[in-house]
C-alpha positions as CSV (number, residue, x, y, z in Angstrom):
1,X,-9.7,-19.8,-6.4
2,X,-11.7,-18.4,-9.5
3,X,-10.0,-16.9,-12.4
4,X,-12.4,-13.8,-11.4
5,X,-10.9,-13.7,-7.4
6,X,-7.6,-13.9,-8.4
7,X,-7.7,-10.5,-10.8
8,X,-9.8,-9.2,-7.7
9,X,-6.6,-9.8,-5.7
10,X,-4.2,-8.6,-8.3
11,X,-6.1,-5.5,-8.8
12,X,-5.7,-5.0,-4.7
13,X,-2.1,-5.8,-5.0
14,X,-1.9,-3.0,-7.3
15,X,-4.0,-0.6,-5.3
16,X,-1.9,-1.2,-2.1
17,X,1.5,-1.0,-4.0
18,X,0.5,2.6,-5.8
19,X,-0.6,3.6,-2.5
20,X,2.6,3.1,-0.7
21,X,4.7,4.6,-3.4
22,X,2.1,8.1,-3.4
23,X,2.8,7.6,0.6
24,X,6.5,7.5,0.1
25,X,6.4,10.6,-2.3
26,X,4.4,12.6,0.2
27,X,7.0,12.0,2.6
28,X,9.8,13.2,0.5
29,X,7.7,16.1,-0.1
30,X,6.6,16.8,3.5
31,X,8.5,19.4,5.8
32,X,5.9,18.6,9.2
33,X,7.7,15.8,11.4
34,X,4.0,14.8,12.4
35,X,2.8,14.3,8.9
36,X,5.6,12.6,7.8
37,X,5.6,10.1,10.9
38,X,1.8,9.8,9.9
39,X,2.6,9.1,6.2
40,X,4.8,6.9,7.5
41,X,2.7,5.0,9.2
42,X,0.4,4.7,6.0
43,X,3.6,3.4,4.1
44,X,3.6,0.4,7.0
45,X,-0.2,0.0,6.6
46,X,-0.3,-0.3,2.7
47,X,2.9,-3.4,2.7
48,X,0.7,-4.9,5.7
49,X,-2.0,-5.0,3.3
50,X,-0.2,-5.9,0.2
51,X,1.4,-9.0,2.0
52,X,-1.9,-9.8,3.4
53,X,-3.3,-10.2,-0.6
54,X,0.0,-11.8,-1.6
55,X,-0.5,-14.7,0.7
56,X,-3.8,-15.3,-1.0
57,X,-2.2,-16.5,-4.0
């Protein structure tokens, strides 16, 4: 892997980790059940992704 790919994939790794914490914030913020399941779900979705990336390395 290129020295180029890999700060491709380290600036994913950041993009899915900032996303999940904004996701976990919003749920600590959130008073509807649905959105918070929903937010939730994004939360899963976001470490799905960032282990995806990870394994690249």
């Amino acid at each position: 892997m290129s020295p180029k790919e890999l700060l491709y994939i380290e600036d994913a790794l950041g993009h899915a980790q900032f996303l999940t914490t904004q996701c976990q914030e919003a749920i600590q913020n959130l008073q509807d059940s649905d959105l918070k399941n929903y937010a939730q779900q994004m939360v899963d979705k976001h470490k799905q992704i960032f282990n995806r990336f990870y394994q690249l390395v």
